[in-house]
Backbone as a ProteinNet text record, in pm:
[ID]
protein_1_A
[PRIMARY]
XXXXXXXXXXXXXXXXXXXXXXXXXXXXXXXXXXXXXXXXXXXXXXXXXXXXXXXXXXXXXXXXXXXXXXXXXXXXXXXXXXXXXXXXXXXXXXXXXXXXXXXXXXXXXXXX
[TERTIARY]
489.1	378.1	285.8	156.4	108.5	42.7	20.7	-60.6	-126.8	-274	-371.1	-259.4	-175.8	-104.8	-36.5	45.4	117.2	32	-62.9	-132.8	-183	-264.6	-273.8	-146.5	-33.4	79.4	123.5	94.6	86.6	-1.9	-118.8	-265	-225.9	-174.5	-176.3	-67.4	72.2	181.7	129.5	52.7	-9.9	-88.5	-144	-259.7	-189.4	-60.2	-24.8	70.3	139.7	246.1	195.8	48	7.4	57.9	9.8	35.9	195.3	255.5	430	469.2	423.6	391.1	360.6	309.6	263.1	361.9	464.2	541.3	684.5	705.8	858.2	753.9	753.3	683.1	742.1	877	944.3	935.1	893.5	914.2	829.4	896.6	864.9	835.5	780	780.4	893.3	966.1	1058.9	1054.4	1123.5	1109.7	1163.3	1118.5	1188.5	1322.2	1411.6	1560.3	1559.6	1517.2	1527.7	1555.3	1643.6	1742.6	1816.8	1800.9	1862.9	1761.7	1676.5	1522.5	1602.8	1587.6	1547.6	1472.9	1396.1	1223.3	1163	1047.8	912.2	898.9	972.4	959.3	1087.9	1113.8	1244	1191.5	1271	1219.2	1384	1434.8	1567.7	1600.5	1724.5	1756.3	1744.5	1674.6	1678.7	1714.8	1795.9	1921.6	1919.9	1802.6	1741.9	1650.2	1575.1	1517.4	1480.4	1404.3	1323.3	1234.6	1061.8	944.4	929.3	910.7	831.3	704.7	592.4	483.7	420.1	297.8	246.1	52.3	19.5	-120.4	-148.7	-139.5	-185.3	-285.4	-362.6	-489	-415.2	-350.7	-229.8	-133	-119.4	4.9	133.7	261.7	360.3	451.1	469.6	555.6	665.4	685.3	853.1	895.2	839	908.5	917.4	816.9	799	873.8	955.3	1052.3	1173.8	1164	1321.7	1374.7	1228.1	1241.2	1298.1	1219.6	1235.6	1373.3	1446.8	1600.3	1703.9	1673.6	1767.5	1743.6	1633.2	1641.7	1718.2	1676	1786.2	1891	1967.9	2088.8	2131.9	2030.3	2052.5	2069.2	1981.8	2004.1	2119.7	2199	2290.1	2242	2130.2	2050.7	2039.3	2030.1	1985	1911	1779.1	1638.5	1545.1	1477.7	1350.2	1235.3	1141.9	1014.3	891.4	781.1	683.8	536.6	492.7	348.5	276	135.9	83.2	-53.6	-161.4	-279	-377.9	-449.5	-526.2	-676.8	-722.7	-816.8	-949.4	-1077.3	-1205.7	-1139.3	-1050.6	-1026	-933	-972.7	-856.5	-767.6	-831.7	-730.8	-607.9	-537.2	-380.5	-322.9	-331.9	-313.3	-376.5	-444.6	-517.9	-434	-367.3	-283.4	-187.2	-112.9	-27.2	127	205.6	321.6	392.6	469.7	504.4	741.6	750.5	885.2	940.3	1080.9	1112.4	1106.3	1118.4	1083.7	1234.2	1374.3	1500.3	1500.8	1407.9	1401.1	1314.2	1219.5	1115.6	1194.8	1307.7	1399.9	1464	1521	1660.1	1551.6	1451.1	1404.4	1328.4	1310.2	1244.3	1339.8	1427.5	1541.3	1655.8	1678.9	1801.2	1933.9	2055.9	2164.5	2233.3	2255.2	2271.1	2399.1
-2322.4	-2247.7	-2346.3	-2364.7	-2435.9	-2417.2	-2485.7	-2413.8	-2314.5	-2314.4	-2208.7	-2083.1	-2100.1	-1938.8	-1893.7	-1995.5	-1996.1	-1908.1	-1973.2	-1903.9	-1753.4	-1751.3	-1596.9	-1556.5	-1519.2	-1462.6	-1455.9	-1534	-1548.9	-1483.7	-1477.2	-1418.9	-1243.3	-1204.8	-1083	-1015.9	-1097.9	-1023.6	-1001.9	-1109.2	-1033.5	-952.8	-900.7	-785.4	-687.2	-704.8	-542.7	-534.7	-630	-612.1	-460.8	-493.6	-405	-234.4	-241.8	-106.3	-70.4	-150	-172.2	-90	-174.6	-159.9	-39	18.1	141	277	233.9	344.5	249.8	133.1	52.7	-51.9	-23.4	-130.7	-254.3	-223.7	-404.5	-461.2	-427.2	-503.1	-612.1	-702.4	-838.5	-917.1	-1010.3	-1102.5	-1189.3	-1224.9	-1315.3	-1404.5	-1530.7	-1661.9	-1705.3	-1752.4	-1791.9	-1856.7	-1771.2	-1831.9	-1871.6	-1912.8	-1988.8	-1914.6	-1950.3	-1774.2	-1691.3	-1714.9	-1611.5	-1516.8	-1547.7	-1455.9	-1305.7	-1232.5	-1081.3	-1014.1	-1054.4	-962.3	-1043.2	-972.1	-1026.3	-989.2	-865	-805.4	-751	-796.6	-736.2	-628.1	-531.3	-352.1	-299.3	-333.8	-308	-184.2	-128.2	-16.7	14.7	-57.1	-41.6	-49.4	56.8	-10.4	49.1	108.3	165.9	61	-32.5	-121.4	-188.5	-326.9	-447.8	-414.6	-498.1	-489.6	-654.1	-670.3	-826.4	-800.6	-863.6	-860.6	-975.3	-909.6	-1036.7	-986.6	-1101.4	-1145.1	-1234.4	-1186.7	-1255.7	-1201.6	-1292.2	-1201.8	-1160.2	-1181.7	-1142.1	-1061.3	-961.6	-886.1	-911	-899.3	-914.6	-831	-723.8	-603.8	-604	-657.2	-660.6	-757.1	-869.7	-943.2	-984.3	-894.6	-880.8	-803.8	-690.4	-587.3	-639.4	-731.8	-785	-890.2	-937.7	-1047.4	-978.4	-839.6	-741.8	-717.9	-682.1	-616.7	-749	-846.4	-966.1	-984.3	-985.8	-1012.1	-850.3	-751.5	-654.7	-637.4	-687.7	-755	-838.4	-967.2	-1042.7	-977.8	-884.6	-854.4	-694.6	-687	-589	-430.1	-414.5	-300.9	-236.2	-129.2	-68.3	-63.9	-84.1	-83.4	-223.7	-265.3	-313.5	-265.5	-283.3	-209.5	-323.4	-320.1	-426.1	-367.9	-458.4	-389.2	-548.1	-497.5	-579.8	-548.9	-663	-671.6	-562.2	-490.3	-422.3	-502.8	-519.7	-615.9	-542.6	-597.1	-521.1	-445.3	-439	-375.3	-486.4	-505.6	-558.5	-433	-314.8	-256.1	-216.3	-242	-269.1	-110.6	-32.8	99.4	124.3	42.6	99.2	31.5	-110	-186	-58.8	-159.8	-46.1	-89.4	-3.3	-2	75.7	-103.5	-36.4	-55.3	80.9	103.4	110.6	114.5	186	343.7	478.3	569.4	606.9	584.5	611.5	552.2	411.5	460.3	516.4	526.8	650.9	784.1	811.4	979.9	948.6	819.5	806.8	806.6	736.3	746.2	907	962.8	1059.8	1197.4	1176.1	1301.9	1233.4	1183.6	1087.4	1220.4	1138.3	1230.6	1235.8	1350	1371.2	1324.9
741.4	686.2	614.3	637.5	588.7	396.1	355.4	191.4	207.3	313.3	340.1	346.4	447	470.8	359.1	227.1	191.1	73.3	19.9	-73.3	-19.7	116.7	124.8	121	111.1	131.2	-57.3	-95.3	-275	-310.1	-268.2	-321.8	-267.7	-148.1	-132.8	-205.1	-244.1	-291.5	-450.1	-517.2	-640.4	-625.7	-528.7	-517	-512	-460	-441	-562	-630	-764.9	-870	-896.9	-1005.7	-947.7	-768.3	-745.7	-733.7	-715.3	-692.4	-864.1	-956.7	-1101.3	-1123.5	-1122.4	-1156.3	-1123.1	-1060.3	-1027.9	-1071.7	-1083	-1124.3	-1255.1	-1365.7	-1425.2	-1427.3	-1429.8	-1423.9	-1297.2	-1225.7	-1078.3	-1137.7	-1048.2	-1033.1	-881.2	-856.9	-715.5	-738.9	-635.2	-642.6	-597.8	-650.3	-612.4	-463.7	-374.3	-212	-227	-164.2	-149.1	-1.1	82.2	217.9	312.7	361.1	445.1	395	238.7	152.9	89.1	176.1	99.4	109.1	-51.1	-64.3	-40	-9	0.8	-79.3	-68.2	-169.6	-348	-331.5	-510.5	-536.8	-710.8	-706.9	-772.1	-799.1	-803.8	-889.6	-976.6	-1057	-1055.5	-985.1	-966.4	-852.8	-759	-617.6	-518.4	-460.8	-377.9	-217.2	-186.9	-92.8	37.2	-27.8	82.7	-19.5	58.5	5.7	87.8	20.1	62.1	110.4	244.8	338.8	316.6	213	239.3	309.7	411.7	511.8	499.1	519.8	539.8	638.1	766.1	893.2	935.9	1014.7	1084.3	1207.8	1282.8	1401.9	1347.8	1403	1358.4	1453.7	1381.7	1452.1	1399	1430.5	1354.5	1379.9	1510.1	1570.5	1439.3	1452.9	1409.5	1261.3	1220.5	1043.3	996.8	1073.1	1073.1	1070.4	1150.2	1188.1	1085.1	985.7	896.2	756.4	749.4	665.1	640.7	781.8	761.8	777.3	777.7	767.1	635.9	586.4	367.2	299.9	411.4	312.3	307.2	437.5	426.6	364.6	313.5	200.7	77.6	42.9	-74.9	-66.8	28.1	41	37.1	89.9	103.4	219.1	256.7	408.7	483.1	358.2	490.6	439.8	525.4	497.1	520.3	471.9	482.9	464.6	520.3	543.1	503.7	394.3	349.6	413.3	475.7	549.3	494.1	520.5	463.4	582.1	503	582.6	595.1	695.4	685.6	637.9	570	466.2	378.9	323.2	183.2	115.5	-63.8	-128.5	-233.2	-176.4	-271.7	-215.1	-331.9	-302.7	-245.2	-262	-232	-101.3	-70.4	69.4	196.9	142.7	267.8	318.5	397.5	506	454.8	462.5	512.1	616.7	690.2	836.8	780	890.8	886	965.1	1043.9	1171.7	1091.2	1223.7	1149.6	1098.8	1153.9	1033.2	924.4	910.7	748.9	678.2	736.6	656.4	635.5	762.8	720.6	614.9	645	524.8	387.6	352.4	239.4	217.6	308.6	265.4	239.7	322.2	352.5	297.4	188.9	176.8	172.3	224.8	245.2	119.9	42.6	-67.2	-99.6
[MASK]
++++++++++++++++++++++++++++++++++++++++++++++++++++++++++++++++++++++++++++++++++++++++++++++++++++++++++++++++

Protein backbone atom coordinates (compact mmCIF):
# COMPACT_ATOMS: atom_id res chain seq x y z
CA UNK A 1 0.00 0.00 0.00
CA UNK A 2 1.56 2.95 -0.82
CA UNK A 3 1.40 6.45 1.71
CA UNK A 4 -1.17 8.13 -0.86
CA UNK A 5 -3.56 4.98 -0.23
CA UNK A 6 -2.47 4.61 3.20
CA UNK A 7 -3.53 8.05 4.29
CA UNK A 8 -6.91 7.96 2.31
CA UNK A 9 -7.75 4.82 4.25
CA UNK A 10 -6.58 6.97 7.61
CA UNK A 11 -8.32 10.09 6.38
CA UNK A 12 -11.65 8.08 5.70
CA UNK A 13 -11.62 5.83 8.96
CA UNK A 14 -11.52 9.30 10.92
CA UNK A 15 -14.42 10.57 8.93
CA UNK A 16 -16.54 7.99 9.83
CA UNK A 17 -15.23 7.45 13.87
CA UNK A 18 -17.43 10.58 14.97
CA UNK A 19 -20.53 8.73 13.32
CA UNK A 20 -19.37 5.16 14.80
CA UNK A 21 -19.24 7.64 18.08
CA UNK A 22 -22.35 8.77 18.31
CA UNK A 23 -24.06 5.58 18.93
CA UNK A 24 -20.67 3.63 20.97
CA UNK A 25 -18.87 6.84 22.37
CA UNK A 26 -15.81 4.84 23.32
CA UNK A 27 -15.14 3.36 20.10
CA UNK A 28 -11.93 3.80 19.00
CA UNK A 29 -9.68 3.06 15.52
CA UNK A 30 -7.25 0.48 16.04
CA UNK A 31 -3.78 0.17 15.56
CA UNK A 32 -2.69 -2.50 12.40
CA UNK A 33 -1.82 -5.95 13.72
CA UNK A 34 -0.59 -7.48 10.23
CA UNK A 35 -2.59 -10.66 9.70
CA UNK A 36 -3.80 -10.27 13.02
CA UNK A 37 -5.77 -7.23 11.94
CA UNK A 38 -9.31 -6.88 13.97
CA UNK A 39 -10.99 -4.57 11.92
CA UNK A 40 -10.66 -0.99 11.67
CA UNK A 41 -12.52 0.23 15.11
CA UNK A 42 -12.66 -1.20 18.33
CA UNK A 43 -16.41 -0.79 19.55
CA UNK A 44 -16.17 -2.44 23.54
CA UNK A 45 -18.85 -4.75 24.15
CA UNK A 46 -18.97 -5.91 20.76
CA UNK A 47 -19.13 -9.25 20.02
CA UNK A 48 -21.33 -9.37 16.92
CA UNK A 49 -18.94 -8.16 13.89
CA UNK A 50 -15.93 -5.85 13.10
CA UNK A 51 -16.09 -2.91 10.62
CA UNK A 52 -13.14 -3.14 7.23
CA UNK A 53 -13.21 0.35 6.24
CA UNK A 54 -12.01 1.07 2.47
CA UNK A 55 -11.47 4.12 0.20
CA UNK A 56 -10.74 2.89 -3.28
CA UNK A 57 -11.84 4.42 -6.38
CA UNK A 58 -12.31 0.51 -7.66
CA UNK A 59 -14.47 -1.46 -5.73
CA UNK A 60 -13.77 -4.94 -4.74
CA UNK A 61 -16.49 -6.32 -2.49
CA UNK A 62 -15.68 -9.93 -2.87
CA UNK A 63 -12.69 -9.33 -1.61
CA UNK A 64 -13.18 -6.53 1.02
CA UNK A 65 -15.75 -9.06 2.47
CA UNK A 66 -13.50 -11.79 2.61
CA UNK A 67 -10.80 -9.37 4.31
CA UNK A 68 -13.65 -8.35 6.65
CA UNK A 69 -14.45 -12.04 7.88
CA UNK A 70 -10.77 -13.21 8.21
CA UNK A 71 -10.19 -10.00 10.89
CA UNK A 72 -13.48 -11.22 12.59
CA UNK A 73 -12.15 -14.31 13.04
CA UNK A 74 -9.19 -12.58 14.37
CA UNK A 75 -10.91 -10.87 16.71
CA UNK A 76 -13.22 -14.11 17.57
CA UNK A 77 -16.44 -12.64 16.20
CA UNK A 78 -19.06 -13.88 13.60
CA UNK A 79 -19.46 -11.36 11.11
CA UNK A 80 -17.59 -8.77 9.26
CA UNK A 81 -19.08 -5.94 7.80
CA UNK A 82 -17.45 -3.28 5.29
CA UNK A 83 -18.14 0.55 5.26
CA UNK A 84 -16.78 1.89 1.94
CA UNK A 85 -16.31 5.48 0.69
CA UNK A 86 -19.21 6.75 -1.25
CA UNK A 87 -17.78 8.83 -3.88
CA UNK A 88 -19.09 13.20 -3.89
CA UNK A 89 -20.07 13.05 -0.37
CA UNK A 90 -17.78 13.40 2.89
CA UNK A 91 -20.49 12.85 5.16
CA UNK A 92 -19.84 10.05 7.21
CA UNK A 93 -23.44 8.82 7.46
CA UNK A 94 -23.95 8.97 3.86
CA UNK A 95 -20.96 6.17 2.99
CA UNK A 96 -22.17 2.63 2.48
CA UNK A 97 -22.12 -0.39 4.28
CA UNK A 98 -21.77 -3.62 2.42
CA UNK A 99 -22.66 -7.21 4.15
CA UNK A 100 -23.37 -10.70 3.01
CA UNK A 101 -27.18 -10.65 3.58
CA UNK A 102 -26.92 -13.60 6.76
CA UNK A 103 -25.35 -11.14 8.45
CA UNK A 104 -27.57 -8.39 8.03
CA UNK A 105 -30.46 -11.40 9.40
CA UNK A 106 -28.24 -12.43 12.15
CA UNK A 107 -27.79 -8.72 13.18
CA UNK A 108 -31.13 -7.75 12.57
CA UNK A 109 -33.17 -10.91 13.69
CA UNK A 110 -30.55 -12.02 16.21
CA UNK A 111 -31.51 -15.57 17.70
CA UNK A 112 -32.51 -14.94 21.08
Amino acid sequence: MTNRSKQKGTSFESSVLPAIKEKQPLAERRALEGKQDKGDFYIPGEDRFVIEAKNHKEMDLSGWLREATTEAANANVPHGVVFHKKRGTTDPREQYATMKVGTFLDLVYPEE
